[in-house]
C-alpha positions in Angstrom: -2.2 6.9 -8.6 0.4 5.4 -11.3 3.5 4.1 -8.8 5.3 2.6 -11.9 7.5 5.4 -12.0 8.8 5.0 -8.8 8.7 1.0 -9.0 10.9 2.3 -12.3 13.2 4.3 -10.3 14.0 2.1 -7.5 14.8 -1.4 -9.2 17.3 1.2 -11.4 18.9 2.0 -8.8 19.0 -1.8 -7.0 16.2 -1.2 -4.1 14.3 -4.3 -3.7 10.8 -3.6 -4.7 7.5 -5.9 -3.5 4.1 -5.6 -4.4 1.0 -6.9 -2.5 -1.0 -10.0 -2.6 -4.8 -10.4 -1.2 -5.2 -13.6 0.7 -8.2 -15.1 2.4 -9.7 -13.5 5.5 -8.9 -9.8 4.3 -5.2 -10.7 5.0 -2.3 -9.8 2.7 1.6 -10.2 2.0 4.4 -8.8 -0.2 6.0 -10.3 -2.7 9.5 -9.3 -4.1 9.4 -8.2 -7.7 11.7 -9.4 -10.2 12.4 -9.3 -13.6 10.3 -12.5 -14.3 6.9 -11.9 -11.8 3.5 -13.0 -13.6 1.2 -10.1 -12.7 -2.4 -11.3 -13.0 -6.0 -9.5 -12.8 -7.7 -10.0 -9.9 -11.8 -9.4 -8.5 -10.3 -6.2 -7.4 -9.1 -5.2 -11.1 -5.6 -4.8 -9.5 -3.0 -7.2 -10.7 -1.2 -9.5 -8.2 1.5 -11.5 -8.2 1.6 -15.3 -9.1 4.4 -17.4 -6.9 7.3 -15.5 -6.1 9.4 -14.7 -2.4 6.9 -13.4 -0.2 8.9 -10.9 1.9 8.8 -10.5 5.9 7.2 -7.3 6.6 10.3 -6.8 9.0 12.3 -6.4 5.9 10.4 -4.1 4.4 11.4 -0.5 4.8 8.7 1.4 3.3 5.0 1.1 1.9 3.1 2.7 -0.4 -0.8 3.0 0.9 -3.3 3.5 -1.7 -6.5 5.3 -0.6 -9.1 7.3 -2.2 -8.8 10.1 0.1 -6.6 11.4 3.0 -6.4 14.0 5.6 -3.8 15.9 6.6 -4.0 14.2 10.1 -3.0 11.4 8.5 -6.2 9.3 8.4 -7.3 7.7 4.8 -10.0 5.9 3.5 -8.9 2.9 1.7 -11.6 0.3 -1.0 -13.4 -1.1 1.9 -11.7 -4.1 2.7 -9.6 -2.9 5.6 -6.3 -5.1 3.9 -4.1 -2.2 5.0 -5.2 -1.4 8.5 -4.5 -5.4 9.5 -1.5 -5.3 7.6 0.3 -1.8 9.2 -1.4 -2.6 12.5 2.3 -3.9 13.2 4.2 -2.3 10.4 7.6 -1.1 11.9 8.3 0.6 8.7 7.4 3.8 7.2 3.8 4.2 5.3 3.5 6.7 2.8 0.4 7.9 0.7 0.3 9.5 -2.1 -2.6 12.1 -2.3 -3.8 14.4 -5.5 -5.6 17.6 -4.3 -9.1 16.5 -4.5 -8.3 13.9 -2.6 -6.5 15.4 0.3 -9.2 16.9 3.0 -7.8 19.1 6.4 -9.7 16.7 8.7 -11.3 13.9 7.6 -14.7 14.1 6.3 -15.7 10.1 6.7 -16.1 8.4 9.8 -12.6 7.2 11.7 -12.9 3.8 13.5 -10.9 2.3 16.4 -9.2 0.2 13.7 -8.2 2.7 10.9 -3.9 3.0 11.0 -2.9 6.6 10.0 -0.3 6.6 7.8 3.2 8.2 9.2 3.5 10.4 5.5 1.2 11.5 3.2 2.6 13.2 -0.1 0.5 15.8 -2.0 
């Protein structure tokens, strides 16, 4: 799903807004998003940040937590490379999804492992 809108509508009005960075061993940070950030393509075919202030995640308030499907439980199923579940396993902030109907199921339909993190909101 497109989050430029909202990325849009926050740095209007003055939230701080970070975006994600893959780093080796399936690890990841946040970077803080300015008017000058180099975005560039990755293996993934997301774009990333290049330099920039990587953020604390104790100064993050929220997340946004892509997945390619959700259940109303609050379970998801991310790309297959867990970066989410290590980062929110000690999140104190809020996660949020962001769920299209064919993607939202009422339980979920794939298996859940001991080291999945539900997401605290899912919005469909």
């Amino acid at each position: 799903m497109d989050t430029s809108p909202i990325i849009k509508h926050s740095l209007q009005n003055d939230k701080q807004v970070v975006v994600p960075r893959t780093l080796p061993h399936r690890q990841m940070e946040f970077v803080l998003l300015e008017e000058d950030t180099h975005l560039s393509q990755t293996p993934f075919g997301t774009r990333e940040p290049e330099g920039g202030e990587i953020i604390d995640k104790t100064d993050i308030d929220a997340l946004i937590v892509p997945g390619l499907a959700f259940s109303k439980n609050h379970y998801r199923v991310g790309f297959g490379g867990g970066f989410y579940d290590r980062y929110l396993a000690d999140f104190v902030g809020k996660s949020i999804s962001l769920a299209l109907p064919p993607q939202l199921y009422e339980r979920p339909k794939w298996p859940v492992e001991p080291h999945d993190i539900l997401v605290d909101k899912i919005i469909y």
